[in-house]
N, C-alpha and C positions, 0 to 999 in steps of 0.2 A: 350517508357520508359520501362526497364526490370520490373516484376511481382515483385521482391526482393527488387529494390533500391529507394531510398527517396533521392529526389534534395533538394535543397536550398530551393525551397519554401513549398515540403511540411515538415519541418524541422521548418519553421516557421510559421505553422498553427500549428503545433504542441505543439509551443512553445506556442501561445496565448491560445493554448485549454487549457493547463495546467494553465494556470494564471486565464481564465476567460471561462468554458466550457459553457457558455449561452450566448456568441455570438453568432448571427445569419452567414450564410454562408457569405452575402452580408456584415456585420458588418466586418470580415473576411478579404474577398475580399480586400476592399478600403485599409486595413494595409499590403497587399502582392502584391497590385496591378495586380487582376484578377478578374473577376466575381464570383457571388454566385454561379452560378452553376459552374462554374469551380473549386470555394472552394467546392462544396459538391461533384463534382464527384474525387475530390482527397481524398476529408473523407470518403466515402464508398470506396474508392479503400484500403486507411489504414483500416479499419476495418475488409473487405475482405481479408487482410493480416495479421490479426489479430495485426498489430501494436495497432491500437486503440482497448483494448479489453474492455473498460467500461465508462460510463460517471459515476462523480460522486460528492459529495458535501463535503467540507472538514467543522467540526464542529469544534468548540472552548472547549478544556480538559486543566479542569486545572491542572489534573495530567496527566504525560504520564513516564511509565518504559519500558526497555528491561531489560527483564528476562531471562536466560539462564538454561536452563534445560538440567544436564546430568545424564544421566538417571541411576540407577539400574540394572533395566533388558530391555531387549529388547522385553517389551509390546508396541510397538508402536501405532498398532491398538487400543487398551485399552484407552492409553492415549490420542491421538487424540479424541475420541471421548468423552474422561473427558472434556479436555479445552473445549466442546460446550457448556457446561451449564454457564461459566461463559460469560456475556454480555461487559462485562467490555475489554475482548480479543479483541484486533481490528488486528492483525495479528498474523501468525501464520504458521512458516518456519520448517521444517526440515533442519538440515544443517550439513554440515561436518567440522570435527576441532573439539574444545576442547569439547563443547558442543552438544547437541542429538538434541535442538528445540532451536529457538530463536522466542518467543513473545515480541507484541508489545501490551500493555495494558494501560489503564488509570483508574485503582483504585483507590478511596477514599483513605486514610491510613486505615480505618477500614475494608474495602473490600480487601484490601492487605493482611491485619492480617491474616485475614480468609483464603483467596487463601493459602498463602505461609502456613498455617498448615496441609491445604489438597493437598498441593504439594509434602511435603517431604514423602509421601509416596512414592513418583514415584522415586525417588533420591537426587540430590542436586541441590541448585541453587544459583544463582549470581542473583543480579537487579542493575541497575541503573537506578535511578529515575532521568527525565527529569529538569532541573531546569529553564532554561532557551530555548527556539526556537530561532533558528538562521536562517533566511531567507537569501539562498543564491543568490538569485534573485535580 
């Protein structure tokens, strides 16, 4: 198998990781029909390829916005290192198109208030606030 490509089944180890990352290799296995160690020497192969770059634990926010940040001036640096002090940032893009950053936050509305007064110093922004999750799964 080429160093680059993913078959069927690691495509669906993939798919289980995302749904449920604290299955065991063996747990794995019996839903892809292979062994545990043949599920784990395909998960270290994705890892090694940086396909798999992180395990991790998705937590329940009862607010969640995308905010769009277009900037003023082109302090990037500056700003990048503003958005670390707030906790509430759970991502955080540079992107190209209308906007300079697109965050992914979940603010209080009073933690909002606050952000977006020490924001518009940087420029302008857009938010839309999550109202609903929609599980495409």
């Amino acid at each position: 198998m080429s160093q680059n490509i993913m078959d069927q089944i690691d495509k669906e180890i993939l798919k289980i990781l995302h749904m449920d990352s604290r299955l065991s290799h063996k747990e794995i296995g019996d839903k892809v029909h292979r062994t545990g160690q043949a599920v784990g020497n395909r998960v270290t192969r994705l890892i090694e390829q940086n396909i798999i770059q992180k395990y991790t634990i998705e937590t329940h926010n009862e607010h969640t916005q995308f905010i769009r940040i277009m900037m003023k001036e082109p302090n990037f640096n500056a700003f990048e290192t503003f958005i670390t002090q707030f906790y509430a940032i759970h991502e955080c893009y540079k992107v190209a198109g209308s906007a300079c950053y697109t965050l992914i936050a979940h603010f209080n509305p009073e933690e909002l208030h606050q952000f977006i007064e020490k924001i518009s110093i940087w420029g302008t922004y857009s938010i839309d606030h999550v109202i609903r999750k929609i599980d495409p799964k």
